[in-house]
N, C-alpha and C positions, 0 to 999 in steps of 0.2 A: 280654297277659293276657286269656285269656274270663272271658265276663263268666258270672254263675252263672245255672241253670238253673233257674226255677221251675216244678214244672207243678203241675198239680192232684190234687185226689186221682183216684184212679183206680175206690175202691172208696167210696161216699159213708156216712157215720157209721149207726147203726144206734141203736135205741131198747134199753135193758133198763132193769132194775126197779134202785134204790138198795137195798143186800144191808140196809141197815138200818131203812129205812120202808118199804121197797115202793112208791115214787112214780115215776114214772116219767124215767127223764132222758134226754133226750133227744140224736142227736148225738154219739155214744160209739164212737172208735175201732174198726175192724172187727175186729181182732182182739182186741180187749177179751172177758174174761168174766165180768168182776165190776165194777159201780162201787157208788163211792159218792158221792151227793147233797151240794151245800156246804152246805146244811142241817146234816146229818147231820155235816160236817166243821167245820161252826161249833160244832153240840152238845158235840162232842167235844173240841174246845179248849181251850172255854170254857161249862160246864153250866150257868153261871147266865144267859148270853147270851139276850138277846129279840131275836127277829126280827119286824119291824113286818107288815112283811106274811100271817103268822102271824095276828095278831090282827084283833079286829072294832072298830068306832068305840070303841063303849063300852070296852072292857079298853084301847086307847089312849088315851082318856080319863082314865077311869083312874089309869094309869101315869101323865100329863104330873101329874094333880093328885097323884099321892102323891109325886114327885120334885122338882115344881116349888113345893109349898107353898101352894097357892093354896086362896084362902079359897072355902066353898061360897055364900057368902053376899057379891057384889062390891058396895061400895058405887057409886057413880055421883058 
């Protein structure tokens, strides 16, 4: 039995724009001519989905305190 043949690619991935934010992705199939961004593929799953890296300190702040309950005022 041969064993199987791996090679590489021959033609290396190419850069275009996500057809739904315009962000760039990078690394897309040479014969691709449309993507779309996991961003854009998480929105669309699920529309109420937060991506942490989206946000800035404060709006994950935020979040932890309007989910997690925590008082603005900690005692010691």
């Amino acid at each position: 039995m041969k064993k199987a043949k791996f090679s590489s690619r021959q033609n290396s991935g190419k850069n275009l724009k996500c057809k739904n934010c315009s962000n760039v992705v990078e690394n897309v199939d040479a014969n691709a001519t449309a993507v779309t961004c996991w961003r854009c593929v998480c929105k669309m799953l699920n529309p109420r989905s937060i991506i942490l890296s989206d946000l800035n300190r404060e709006e994950i702040k935020k979040l932890l305190d309007k989910h997690h309950g925590r008082s603005k005022n900690p005692t010691t």
